[in-house]
C-alpha positions as CSV (number, residue, x, y, z in Angstrom):
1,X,2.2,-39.4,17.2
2,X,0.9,-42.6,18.7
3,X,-2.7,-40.7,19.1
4,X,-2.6,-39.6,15.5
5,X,-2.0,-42.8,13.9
6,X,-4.5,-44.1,16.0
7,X,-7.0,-41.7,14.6
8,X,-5.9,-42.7,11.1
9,X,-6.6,-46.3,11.6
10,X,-10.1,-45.3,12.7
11,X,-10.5,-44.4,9.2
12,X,-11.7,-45.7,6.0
13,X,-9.6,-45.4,2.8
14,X,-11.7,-42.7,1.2
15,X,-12.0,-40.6,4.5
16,X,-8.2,-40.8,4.3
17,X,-8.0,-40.0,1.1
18,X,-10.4,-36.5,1.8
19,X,-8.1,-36.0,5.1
20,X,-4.6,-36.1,2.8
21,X,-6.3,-33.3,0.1
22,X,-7.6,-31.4,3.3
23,X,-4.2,-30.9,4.2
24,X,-2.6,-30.1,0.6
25,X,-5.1,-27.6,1.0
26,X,-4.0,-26.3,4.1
27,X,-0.3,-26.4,2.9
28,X,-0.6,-24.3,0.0
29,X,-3.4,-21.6,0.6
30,X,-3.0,-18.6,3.1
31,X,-6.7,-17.3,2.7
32,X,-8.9,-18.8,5.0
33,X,-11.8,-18.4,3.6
34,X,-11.0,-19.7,-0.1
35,X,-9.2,-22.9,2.2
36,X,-12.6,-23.6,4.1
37,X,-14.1,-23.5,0.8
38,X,-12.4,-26.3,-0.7
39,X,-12.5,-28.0,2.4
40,X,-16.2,-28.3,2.6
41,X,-16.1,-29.7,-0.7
42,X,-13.8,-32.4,-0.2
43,X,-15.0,-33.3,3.4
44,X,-18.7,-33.4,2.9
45,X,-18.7,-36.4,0.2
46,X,-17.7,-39.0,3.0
47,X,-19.0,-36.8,6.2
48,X,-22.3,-35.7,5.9
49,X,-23.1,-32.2,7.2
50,X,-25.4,-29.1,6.4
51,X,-23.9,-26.2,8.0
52,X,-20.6,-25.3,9.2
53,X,-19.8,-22.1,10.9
54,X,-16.0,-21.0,12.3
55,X,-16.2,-19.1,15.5
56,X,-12.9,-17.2,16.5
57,X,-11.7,-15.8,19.9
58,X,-10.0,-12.8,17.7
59,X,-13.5,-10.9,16.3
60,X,-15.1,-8.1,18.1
61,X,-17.8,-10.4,18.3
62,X,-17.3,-14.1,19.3
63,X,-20.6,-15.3,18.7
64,X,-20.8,-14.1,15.5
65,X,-19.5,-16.8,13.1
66,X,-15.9,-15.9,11.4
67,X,-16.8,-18.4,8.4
68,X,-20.6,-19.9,7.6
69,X,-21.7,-22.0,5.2
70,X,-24.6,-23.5,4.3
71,X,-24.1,-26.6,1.5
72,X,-27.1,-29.1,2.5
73,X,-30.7,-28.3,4.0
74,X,-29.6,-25.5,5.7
75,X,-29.6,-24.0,2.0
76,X,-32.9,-23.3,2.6
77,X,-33.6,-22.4,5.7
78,X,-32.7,-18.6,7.0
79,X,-29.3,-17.5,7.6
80,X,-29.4,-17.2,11.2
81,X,-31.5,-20.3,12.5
82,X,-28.7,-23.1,13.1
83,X,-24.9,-21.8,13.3
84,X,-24.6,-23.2,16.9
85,X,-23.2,-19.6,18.5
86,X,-24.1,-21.2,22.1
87,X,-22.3,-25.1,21.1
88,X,-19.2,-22.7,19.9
89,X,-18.8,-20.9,23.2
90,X,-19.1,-24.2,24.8
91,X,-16.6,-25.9,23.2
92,X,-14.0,-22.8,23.4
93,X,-15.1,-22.6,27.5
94,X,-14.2,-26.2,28.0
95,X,-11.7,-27.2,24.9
96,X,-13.5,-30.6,24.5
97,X,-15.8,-31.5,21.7
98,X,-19.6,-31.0,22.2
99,X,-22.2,-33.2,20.6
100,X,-25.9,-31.6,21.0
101,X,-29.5,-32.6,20.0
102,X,-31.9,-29.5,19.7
103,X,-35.7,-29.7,18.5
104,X,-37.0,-26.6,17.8
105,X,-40.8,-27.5,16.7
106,X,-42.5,-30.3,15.3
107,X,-40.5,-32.9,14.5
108,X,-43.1,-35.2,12.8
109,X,-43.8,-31.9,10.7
110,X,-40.3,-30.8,10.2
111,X,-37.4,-32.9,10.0
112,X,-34.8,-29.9,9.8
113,X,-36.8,-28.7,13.6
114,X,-34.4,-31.4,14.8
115,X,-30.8,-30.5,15.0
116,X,-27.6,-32.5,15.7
117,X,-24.7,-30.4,16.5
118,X,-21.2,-31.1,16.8
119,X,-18.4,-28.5,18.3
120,X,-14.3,-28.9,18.0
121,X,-12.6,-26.5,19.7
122,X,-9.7,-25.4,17.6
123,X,-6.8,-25.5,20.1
124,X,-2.7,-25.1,19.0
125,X,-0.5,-26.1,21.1
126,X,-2.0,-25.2,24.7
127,X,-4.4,-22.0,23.2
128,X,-8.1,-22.1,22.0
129,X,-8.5,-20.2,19.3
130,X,-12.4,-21.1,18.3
131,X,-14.6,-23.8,17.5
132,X,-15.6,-25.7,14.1
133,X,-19.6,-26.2,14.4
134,X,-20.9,-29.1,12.2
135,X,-24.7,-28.9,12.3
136,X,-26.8,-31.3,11.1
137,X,-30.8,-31.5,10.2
138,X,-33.3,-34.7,10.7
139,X,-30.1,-36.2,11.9
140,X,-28.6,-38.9,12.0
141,X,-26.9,-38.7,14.7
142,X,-22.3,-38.3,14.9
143,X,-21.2,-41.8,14.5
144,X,-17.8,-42.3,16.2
145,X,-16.0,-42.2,12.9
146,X,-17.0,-39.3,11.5
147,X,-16.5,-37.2,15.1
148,X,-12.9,-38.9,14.3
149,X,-13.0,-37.3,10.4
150,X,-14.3,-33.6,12.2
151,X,-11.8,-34.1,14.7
152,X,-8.8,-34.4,11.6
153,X,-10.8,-31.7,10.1
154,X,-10.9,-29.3,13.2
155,X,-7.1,-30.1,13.3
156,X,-6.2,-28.9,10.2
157,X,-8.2,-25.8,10.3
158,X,-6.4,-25.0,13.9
159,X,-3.0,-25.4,11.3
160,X,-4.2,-23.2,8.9
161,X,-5.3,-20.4,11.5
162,X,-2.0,-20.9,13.0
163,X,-0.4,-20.7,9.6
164,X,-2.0,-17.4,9.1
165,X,-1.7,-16.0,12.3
166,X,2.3,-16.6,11.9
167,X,2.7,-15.1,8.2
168,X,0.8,-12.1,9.9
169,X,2.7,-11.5,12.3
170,X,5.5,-12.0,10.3
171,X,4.5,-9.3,7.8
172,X,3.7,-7.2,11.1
173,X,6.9,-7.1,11.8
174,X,8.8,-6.7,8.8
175,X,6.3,-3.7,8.6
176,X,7.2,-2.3,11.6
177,X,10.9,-2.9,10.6
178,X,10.4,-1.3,7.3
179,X,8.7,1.9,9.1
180,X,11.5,2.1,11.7
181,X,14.0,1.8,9.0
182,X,12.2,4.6,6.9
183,X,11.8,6.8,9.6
184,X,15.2,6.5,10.8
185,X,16.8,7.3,7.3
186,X,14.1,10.0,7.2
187,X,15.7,11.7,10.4
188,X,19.5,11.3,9.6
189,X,18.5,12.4,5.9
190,X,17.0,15.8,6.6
191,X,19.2,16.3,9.5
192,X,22.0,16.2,7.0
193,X,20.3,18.3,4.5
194,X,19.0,21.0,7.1
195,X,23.1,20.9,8.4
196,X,24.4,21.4,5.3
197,X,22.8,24.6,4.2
198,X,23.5,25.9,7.7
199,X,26.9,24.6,8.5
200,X,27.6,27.0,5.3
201,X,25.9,29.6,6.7
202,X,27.3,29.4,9.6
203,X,30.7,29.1,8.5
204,X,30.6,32.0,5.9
205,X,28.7,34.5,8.2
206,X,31.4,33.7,11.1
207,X,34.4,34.4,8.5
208,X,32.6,37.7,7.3
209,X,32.2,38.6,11.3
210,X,36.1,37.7,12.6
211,X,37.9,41.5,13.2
212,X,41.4,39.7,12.5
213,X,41.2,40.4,9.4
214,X,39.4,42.4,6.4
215,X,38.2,41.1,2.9
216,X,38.1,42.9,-0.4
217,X,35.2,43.3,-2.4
218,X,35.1,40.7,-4.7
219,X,35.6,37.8,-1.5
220,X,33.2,39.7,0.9
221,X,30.4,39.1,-2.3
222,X,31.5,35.4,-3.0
223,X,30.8,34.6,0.8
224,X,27.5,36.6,1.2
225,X,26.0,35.1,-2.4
226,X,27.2,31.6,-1.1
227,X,25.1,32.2,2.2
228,X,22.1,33.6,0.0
229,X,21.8,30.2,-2.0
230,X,22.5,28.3,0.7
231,X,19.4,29.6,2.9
232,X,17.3,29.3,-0.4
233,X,18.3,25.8,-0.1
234,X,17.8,25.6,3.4
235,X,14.0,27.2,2.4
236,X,13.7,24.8,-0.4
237,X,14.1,21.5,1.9
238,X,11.5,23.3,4.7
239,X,8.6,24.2,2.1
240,X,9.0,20.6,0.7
241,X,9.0,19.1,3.8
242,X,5.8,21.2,5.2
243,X,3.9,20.6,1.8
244,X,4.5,16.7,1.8
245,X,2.9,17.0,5.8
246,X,-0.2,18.6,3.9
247,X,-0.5,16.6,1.5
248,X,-0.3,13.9,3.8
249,X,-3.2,15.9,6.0
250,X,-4.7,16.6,3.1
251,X,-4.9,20.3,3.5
252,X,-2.5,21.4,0.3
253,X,-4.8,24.4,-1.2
254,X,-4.7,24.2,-4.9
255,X,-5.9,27.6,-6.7
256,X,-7.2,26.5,-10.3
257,X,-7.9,28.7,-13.1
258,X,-7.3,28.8,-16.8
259,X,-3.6,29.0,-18.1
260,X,-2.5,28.2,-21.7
261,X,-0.1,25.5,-21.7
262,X,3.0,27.2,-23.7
263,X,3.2,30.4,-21.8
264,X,3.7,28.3,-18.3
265,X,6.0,26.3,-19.7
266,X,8.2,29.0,-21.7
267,X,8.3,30.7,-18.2
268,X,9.6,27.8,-16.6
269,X,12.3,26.7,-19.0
270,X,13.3,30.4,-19.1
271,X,13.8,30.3,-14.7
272,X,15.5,27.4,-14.9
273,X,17.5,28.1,-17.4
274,X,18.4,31.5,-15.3
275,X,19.6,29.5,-12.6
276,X,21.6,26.8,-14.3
277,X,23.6,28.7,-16.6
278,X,25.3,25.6,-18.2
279,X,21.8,23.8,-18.7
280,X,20.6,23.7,-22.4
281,X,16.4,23.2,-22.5
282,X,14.7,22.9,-25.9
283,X,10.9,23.3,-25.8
284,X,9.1,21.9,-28.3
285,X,5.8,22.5,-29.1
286,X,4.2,20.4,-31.3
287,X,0.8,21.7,-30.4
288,X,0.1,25.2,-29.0
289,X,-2.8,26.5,-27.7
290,X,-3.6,24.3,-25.4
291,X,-5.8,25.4,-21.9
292,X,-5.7,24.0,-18.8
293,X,-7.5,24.5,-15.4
294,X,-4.5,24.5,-13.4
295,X,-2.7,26.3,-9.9
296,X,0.2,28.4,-12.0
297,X,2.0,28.0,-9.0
298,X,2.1,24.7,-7.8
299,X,2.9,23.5,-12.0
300,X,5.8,25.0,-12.2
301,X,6.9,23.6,-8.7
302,X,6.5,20.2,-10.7
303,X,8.2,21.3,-13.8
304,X,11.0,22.8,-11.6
305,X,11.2,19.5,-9.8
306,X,11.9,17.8,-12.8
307,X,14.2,20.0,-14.5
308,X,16.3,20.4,-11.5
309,X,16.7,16.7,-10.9
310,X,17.8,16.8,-14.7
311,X,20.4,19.2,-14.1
312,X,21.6,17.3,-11.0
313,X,21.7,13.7,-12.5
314,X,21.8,14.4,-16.0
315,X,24.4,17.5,-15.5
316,X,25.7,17.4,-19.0
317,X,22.7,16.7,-21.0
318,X,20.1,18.8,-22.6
319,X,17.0,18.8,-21.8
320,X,13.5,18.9,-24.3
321,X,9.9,19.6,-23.1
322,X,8.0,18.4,-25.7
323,X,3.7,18.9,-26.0
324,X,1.5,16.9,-27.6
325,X,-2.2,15.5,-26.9
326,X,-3.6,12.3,-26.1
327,X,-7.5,12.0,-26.6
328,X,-8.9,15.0,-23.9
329,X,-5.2,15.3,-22.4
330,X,-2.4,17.4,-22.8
331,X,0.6,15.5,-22.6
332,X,4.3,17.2,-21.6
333,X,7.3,14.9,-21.9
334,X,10.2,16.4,-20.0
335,X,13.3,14.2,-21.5
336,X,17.3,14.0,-20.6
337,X,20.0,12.2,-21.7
338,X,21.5,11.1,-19.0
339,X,23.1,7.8,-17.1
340,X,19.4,7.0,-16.7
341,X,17.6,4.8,-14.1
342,X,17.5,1.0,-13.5
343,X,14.2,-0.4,-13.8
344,X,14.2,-2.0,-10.2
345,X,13.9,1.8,-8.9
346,X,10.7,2.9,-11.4
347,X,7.9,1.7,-9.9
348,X,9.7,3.3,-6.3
349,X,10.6,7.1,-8.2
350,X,7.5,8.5,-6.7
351,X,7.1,7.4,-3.4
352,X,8.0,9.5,-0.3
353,X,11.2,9.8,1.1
354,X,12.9,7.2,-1.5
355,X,16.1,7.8,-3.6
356,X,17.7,6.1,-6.2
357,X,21.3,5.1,-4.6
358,X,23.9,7.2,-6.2
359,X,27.6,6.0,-6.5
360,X,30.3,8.8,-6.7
361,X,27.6,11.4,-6.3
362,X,27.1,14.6,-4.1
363,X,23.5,15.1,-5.0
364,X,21.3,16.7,-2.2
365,X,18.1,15.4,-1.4
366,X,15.4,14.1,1.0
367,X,13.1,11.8,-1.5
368,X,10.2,14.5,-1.4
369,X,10.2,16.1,-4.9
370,X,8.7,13.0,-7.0
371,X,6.4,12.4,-4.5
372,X,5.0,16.2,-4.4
373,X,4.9,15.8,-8.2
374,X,2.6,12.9,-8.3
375,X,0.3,14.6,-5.6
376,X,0.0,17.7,-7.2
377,X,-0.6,16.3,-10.9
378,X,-3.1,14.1,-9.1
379,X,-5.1,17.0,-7.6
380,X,-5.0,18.5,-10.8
381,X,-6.8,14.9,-12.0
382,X,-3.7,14.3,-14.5
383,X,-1.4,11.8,-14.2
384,X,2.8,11.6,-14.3
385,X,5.1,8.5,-15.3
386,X,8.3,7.9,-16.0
387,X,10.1,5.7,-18.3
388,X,14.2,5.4,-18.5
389,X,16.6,3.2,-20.4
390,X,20.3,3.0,-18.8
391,X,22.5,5.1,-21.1
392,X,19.7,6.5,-22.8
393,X,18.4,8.6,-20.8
394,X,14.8,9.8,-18.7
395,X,11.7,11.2,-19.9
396,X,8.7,11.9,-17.5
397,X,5.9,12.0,-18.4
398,X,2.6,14.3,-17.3
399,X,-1.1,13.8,-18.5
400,X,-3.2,16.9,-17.9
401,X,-7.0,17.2,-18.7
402,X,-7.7,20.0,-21.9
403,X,-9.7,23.0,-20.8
404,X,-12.2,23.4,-23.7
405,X,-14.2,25.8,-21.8
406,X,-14.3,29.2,-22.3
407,X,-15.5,29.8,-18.9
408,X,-12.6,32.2,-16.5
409,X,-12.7,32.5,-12.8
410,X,-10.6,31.1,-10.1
411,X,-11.6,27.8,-8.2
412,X,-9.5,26.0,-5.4
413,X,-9.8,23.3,-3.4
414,X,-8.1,21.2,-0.7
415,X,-5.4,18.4,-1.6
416,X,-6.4,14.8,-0.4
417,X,-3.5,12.8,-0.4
């Protein structure tokens, strides 16, 4: 403390002044760069310099500067003639200031052939992390005072690396927290999902199996229908969980070719429909006709997605598919009426492995289906949203791109997540 006011006394009241917004500067602003920026601007007014370069232990290369700029005569001289790469390693070798005098031609000639250099080492706490380089040309030479102004300078750049260095590591961590976390919910997750399906199956195939007793008919088809849904289920959870590890590798085959828009979606609400006998769909189609270049296959395993997550969350709502067109898109709104969905969980809905907490509810699922819909409308270069008002209901949203070509044949290409 003593040593620090000392170094303030050394100075006059406008180099004070500069040091005080230097270090507003450093207190509000996280990106080094933009910090450096305004620092050369307020320092150079009351401490003359013409290029300053920031040389850090940290890049591949420590000899290339971090930070260069060039605000006086070095404006106009090349890029590479005076950023002091030798004066840098110096000072970080030996963690004292250097002050060096270089001619590099004709003086006489040339005023910026002579060169006055000045190093700090930027040091916190008992590490070097780089040196400052103040270079000046046709002198004069450092005058005690302003090596005491670099000095504050060099300081507060050390602060602000430091300041950086923390907040990344800080978001390092958090990262790494946030990735444990997800990858331990992940694993106790689908090991629940993959045990439920086969605790059933389990259960039910070892009562059909016990010779204690018999079962009629009717029973002995109730337990083998409840195994057969349960291994769909079972199949279900394993194809999403293979296709969301191609997508990821971006290996997902997607087999385009022309469907019309209507048909697809008439055979999807009538499958759905099948298999949720209490499920009401309306289909409206406001505009028919409509062609798409599109994988049959992997659609209705977004369409499917959707209307399945209607029929689990929204259980007692109907559900409309409406069509209609916006500019060269097709656009299919799948809409419920259900409890609907807080806004904090929107912008999250298609991201993988996330669910929207449910209170009182034995819904099933591992966080895969939204985020399989949004790669797969990708690949087919559309777009899906969603939009939700509590007690209103959800609608998604999907954006596909018209097909006004006549042109048929089959295409396919490999998903890039």
């Amino acid at each position: 403390m003593l040593e620090e006011n000392a170094k303030h006394a050394a100075l006059r009241p406008q180099e004070l002044e500069a040091v005080y917004a230097i270090s507003r500067v450093v207190a509000r602003m996280e990106d080094i760069n933009t910090a450096l920026d305004e620092i050369v601007q307020l320092a150079r007014p009351v401490f003359i310099f013409d290029n300053l370069a920031l040389y850090l232990q940290e890049n591949e290369d420590p000899r290339l500067p971090r930070y260069a700029r060039a605000i006086g005569r070095g404006r106009f001289l090349e890029a590479d003639m005076a950023w002091g790469e030798t004066i840098a390693l110096e000072a970080v070798e030996s963690g004292e200031k250097v002050i060096r005098k270089e001619s590099v031609g004709n003086v006489e000639e040339d005023r910026n052939a002579l060169r006055y250099y000045l190093g700090l080492p930027l040091t916190l706490g008992d590490r070097t992390m780089g040196a400052l380089i103040f270079v000046r040309f046709g002198g004069p030479p450092y005058m005690p005072d302003q090596i005491h102004l670099a000095e504050f300078i060099s300081d507060h750049v050390a602060q602000l690396l430091g300041h950086r260095e923390l907040v990344g590591k800080i978001a390092e961590l958090e990262a790494k927290r946030r990735l444990d976390d997800l990858q331990d919910d992940f694993i106790a997750t689908v090991s629940h999902e993959l045990l439920t399906p086969l605790g059933f199956i389990k259960g039910y195939a070892t009562t059909l199996l016990r010779q204690d007793t018999t079962w009629d008919e009717e029973t002995r088809r109730e337990f083998l229908t409840i195994i057969d849904e349960e291994a769909d289920r079972l199949r279900e959870l394993i194809d999403n969980l293979m296709d969301s590890s191609r997508l990821q590798a971006g290996t997902l085959r997607i087999n385009f070719q022309p469907l019309r828009l209507e048909t697809l979606l008439r055979d999807i609400a009538l499958r759905v429909g099948a298999r949720n006998e209490n499920m009401v769909i309306h289909l409206n189609l406001g505009v028919t006709g409509l062609q798409i270049q599109g994988d049959p296959t992997r659609l209705a395993q977004v369409f499917e997605n959707l209307l399945t997550n209607a029929a689990k969350y929204a259980p007692d709502s109907p559900v409309t598919i409406s069509v209609d067109t916006d500019g060269d898109r097709a656009r299919i709104a799948v809409k419920d009426q259900g409890p609907g969905i807080p806004a904090d969980h929107l912008p999250h809905l298609f991201k993988r492995f996330y669910r929207v907490p449910q209170k009182n509810s034995t819904s099933r699922g591992t966080g895969l289906g939204l985020y399989i819909c949004r790669q797969i409308i990708t690949a087919h270069n559309g777009e899906i949203t969603v939009d939700s008002t509590i007690g209103k209901g959800t609608t998604f949203y999907i954006y596909l791109p018209i097909d006004r070509s006549t042109k048929d044949g089959n295409t396919s290409q490999e998903v890039s997540s």
